[in-house]
N, C-alpha and C positions, 0 to 999 in steps of 0.2 A: 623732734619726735617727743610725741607725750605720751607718758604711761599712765593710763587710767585704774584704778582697785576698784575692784567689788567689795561692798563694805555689805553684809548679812543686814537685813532689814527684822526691825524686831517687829511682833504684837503689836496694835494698836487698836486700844477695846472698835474705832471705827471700819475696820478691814473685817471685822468677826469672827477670828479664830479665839478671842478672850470669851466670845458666845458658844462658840463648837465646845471650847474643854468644859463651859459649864454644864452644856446639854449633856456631853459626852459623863459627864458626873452623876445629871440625871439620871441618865440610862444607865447606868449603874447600879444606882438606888431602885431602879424600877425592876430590875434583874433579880436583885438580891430582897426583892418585896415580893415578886408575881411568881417565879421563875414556878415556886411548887405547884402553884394552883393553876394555872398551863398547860402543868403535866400532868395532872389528873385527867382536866379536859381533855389532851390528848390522850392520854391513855386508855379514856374510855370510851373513846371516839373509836379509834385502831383498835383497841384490844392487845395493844403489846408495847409494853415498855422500852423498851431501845427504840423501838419507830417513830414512837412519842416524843422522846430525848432528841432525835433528830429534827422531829416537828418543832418543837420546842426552838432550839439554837439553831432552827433556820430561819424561825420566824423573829427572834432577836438581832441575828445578822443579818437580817434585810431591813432593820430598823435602825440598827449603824450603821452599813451602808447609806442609808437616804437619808440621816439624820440634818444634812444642811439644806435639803426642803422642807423639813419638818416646820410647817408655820408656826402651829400649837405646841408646844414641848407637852402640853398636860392629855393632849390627844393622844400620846404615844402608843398610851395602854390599848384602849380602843384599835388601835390601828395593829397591837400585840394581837389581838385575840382574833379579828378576821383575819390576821396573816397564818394562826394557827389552823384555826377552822379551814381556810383553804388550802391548807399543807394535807390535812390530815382528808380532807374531801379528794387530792390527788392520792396519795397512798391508798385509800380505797380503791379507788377507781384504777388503780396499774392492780392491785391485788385482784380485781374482778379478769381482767385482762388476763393474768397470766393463769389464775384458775382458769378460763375459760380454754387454753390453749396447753395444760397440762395434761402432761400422758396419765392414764387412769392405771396406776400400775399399783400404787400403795394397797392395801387393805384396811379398810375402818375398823379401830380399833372396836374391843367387846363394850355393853354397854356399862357407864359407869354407875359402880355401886351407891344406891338408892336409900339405904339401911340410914344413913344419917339423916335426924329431922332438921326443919328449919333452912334459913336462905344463908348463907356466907356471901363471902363476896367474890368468890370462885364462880358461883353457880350466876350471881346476880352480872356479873361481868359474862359468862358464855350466855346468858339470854339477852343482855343487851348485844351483842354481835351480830344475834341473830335476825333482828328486826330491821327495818327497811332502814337505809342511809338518812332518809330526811326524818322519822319518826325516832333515829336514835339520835342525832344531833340535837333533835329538841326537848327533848327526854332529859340529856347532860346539860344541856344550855339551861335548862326551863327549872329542873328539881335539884340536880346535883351543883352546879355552878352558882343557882338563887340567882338568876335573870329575871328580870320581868316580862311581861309580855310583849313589849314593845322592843326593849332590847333585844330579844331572843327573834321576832321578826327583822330586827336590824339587819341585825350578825348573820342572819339564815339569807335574808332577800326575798324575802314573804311579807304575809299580810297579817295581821294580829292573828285572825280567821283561820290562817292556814296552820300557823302554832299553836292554835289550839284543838284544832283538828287531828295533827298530829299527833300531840300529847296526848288527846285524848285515846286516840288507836294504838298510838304505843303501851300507855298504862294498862290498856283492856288487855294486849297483846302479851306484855309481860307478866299479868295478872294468869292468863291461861298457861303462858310457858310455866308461872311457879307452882302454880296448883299441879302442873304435870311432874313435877320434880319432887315436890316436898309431901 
């Protein structure tokens, strides 16, 4: 009778776990680089910071997760920011949902005091909320984020044409909302 031992096999840079810790290092680095500017985009995306936060570190752990398909390690960021954009394109869209199927019980509040001049970023954040889903995403993508035009149709799934169509109706749009406020 023979007894055979399991002897632990180590790392061997050709097996590519010596590649996963590097990646994994990367991703790190690109966490502790992006993570803030994410959350803006999210945030002005949604309108609400914790929902953003979620958007954010969901869109990061789907990127660890799939990090041993990851062909490009330098694509990662890119593939950050459309996992953001369509986090935060679901959040909307469950938020239109359950508006839609909410008891009308609350009362709107009185309206808000006018007396202060000028935009904040209170007011400039409740007027982007207000605007269509695709003229606000290009709006944060296109001025706030400093996209290009071409980027900004990436990340959307438009056409150069269509992002600037939109920006252009969003600016007009948000132009009329501030004149109404300030």
């Amino acid at each position: 009778m023979t007894v055979s031992i399991a002897v632990p096999v180590t790392a061997r840079p050709s097996d590519g776990l010596a590649d996963m810790d590097e990646l994994t290092a990367k991703l790190t680095d690109l966490y502790q680089q992006h993570y803030r500017q994410l959350l803006r985009i999210a945030a002005l995306l949604v309108d609400d910071r914790p929902s953003a936060e979620d958007i954010v570190q969901d869109a990061f752990v789907r990127v660890y997760d799939s990090r041993s398909r990851l062909r490009d390690p330098d694509k990662a960021l890119a593939f950050l920011r459309q996992a953001v954009l369509n986090r935060a394109r679901s959040v909307l869209r469950r938020r239109l949902v359950a508006k839609r199927y909410q008891p009308r019980i609350a009362v709107p509040d009185a309206q808000p005091d006018n007396s202060s001049r000028g935009v904040d970023r209170a007011v400039l954040s409740a007027a982007l909320a207000r605007l269509p889903r695709r003229q606000r995403e290009a709006v944060v993508l296109r001025y706030y984020a400093d996209f290009s035009e071409f980027r900004t149709a990436e990340l959307m799934g438009v056409t150069r044409g269509a992002v600037k169509s939109y920006c252009s109706r969003g600016v007009a749009r948000l132009s009329e909302m501030l004149r109404e406020r300030v």
